[in-house]
N, C-alpha and C positions, 0 to 999 in steps of 0.2 A: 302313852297309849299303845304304842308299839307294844312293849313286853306285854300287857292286858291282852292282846288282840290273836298274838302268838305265840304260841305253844310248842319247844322243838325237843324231843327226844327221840333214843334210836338204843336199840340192844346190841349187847354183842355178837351175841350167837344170836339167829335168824330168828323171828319169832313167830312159835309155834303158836297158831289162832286157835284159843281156847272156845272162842265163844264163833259160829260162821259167821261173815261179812252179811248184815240184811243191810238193803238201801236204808236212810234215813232222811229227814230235811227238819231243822231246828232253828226259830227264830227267838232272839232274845235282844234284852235292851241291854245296852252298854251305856254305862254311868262313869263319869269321873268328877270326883270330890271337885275339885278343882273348877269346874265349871257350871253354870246355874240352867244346863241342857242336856238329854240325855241322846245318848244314840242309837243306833241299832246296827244287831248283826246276824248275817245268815250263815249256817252252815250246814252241808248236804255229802251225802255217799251215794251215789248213784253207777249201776253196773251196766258197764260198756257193752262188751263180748266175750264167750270162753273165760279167763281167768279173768281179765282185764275191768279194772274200776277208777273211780275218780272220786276226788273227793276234794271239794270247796269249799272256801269259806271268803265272807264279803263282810267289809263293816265300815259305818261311816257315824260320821261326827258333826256337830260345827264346823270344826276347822280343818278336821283330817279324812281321809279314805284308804280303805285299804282291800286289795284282793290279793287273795291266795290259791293254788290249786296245783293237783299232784293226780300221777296217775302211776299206777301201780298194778303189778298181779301179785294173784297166790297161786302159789306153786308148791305142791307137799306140804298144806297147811304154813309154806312160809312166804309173808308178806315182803314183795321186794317193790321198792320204788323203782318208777321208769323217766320219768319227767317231772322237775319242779317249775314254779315259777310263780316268783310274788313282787310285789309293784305297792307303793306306800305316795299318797300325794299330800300337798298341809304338813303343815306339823313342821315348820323347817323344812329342809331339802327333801326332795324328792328321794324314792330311792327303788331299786330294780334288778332282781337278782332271777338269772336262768341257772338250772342245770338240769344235765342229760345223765341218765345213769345204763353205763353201758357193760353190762356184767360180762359181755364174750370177754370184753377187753380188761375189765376188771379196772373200771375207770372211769370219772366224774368228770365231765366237762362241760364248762359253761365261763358265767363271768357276772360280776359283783359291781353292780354300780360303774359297768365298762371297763373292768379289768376282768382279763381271762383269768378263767379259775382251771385247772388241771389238779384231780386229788385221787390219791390210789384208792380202789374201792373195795373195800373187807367186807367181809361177811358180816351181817348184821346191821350195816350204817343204814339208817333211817333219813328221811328229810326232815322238814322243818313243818312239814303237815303232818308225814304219817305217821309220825311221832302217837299221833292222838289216838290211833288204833290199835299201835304197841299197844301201850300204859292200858288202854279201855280196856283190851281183852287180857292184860295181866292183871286189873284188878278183880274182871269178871272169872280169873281162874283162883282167884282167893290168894292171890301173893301178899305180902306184907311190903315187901322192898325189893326195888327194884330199880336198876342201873343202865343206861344208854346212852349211845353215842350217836353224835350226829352231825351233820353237813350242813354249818353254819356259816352260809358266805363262802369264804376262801380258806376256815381252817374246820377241824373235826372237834367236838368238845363234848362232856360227858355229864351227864344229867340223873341226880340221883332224887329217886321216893319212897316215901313211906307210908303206909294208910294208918291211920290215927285212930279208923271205929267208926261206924256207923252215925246216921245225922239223919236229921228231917229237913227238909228244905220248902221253905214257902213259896209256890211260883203264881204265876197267873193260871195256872196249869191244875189248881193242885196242889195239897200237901203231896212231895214225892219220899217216898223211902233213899234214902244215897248212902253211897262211901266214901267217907271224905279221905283227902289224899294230901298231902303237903309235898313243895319241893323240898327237898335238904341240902341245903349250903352251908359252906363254912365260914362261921359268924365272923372268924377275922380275915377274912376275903369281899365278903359280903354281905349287908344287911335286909338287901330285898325277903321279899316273903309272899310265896305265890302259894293258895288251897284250891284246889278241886273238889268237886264235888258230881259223883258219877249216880244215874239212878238203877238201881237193882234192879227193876222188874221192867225196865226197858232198855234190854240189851247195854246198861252198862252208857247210855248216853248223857254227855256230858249236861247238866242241866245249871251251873255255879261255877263261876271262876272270880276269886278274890285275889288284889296285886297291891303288897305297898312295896312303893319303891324305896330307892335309901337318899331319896332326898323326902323322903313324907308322903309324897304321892298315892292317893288310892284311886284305883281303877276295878269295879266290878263289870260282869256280866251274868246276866241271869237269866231262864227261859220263860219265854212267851207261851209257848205253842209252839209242837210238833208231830210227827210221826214215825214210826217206826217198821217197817216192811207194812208201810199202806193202812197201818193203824195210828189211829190219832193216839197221842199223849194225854193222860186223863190219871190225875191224882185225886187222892183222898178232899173231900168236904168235910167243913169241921160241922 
């Protein structure tokens, strides 16, 4: 349910917002094979002050819960995190990660399950949220493939995709137009397999995300209902 639930990428060079920041708020169910119950999850961009924005996400289960949230500006069209912070309850151990991103200093501090974290901070690292912004506004700029690095826990790691081609997606919503996205890993490393699925005519909002893990495992989530800068989400009728 973890890897389902989150999403972490980050570019190298700063990333230029193709598409501008509108608020959003998107609820969707989250399903896993594995269990005879499904869940739900919220996730929302909401604009603080001047540059400053935030962006959440919440999901819960039978057995598990999870919240996440980041707060960030843009500056010169480039998106920098300021604050992370995600909390996991259920599911086995608990688990609870802070950091602070402090660019005078050029340096990440926080701490991981109550071990201090200190990580040099480069141009470009993204969190573990706003990862989701990268990628959206890289696909909404028409990229094919695209590479990022990110601040995972205690160490930094790099996260490659690729868009596949266009899809229709069936929600409660709506037939939505999307662009589907895959992660890409290396088969003999790892067998997981995560798709994305982002909608075109709504800023690029994530409305699909499909997880198998590499013990078998599937984890989806899919859109309910949302909004996008104050307008409802509304797909095609057949």
């Amino acid at each position: 349910m973890r890897h389902l639930l989150v999403f972490a990428f980050a570019l190298f060079s700063l990333p230029a917002l193709a598409v501008e920041p509108k608020p959003f708020s998107a609820s969707y169910t989250a399903d896993w094979k594995q269990l005879p119950v499904s869940g739900t999850a919220e996730r929302s961009l909401r604009h603080l002050d001047g540059d400053n924005w935030q962006l959440s996400f919440e999901a819960s289960m039978l057995v598990a819960s999870l919240t996440e949230q980041s707060t960030f500006r843009v500056e010169n069209t480039a998106l920098l995190p300021l604050t992370y912070h995600y909390e996991r309850s259920g599911l086995g151990k608990g688990k609870e990660i802070e950091h602070d991103f402090d660019w005078s200093e050029k340096q990440v501090i926080g701490n991981d399950r109550g071990t201090p974290v200190r990580i040099p901070l480069n141009r470009g690292m993204q969190d573990k949220s706003t990862y989701q912004l990268a990628l959206q506004y890289d696909v909404a700029a028409g990229k094919k493939s695209m590479s990022y690095q990110v601040i995972d826990g205690d160490e930094v790691e790099t996260y490659d995709f690729r868009v596949l081609g266009d899809d229709v997606v069936r929600t409660k919503a709506g037939l939505i137009d999307a662009v589907k996205v895959e992660r890409v890993r290396d088969p003999t490393q790892s067998s997981r397999k995560t798709v994305l699925w982002f909608a075109k005519d709504w800023n690029h909002l994530l409305v699909r995300l499909h997880q198998v893990e590499k013990d078998g495992k599937e984890y989806q989530i899919m859109l309910k209902d949302g909004s996008v800068d104050g307008k409802p989400v509304e797909g095609r009728r057949d």
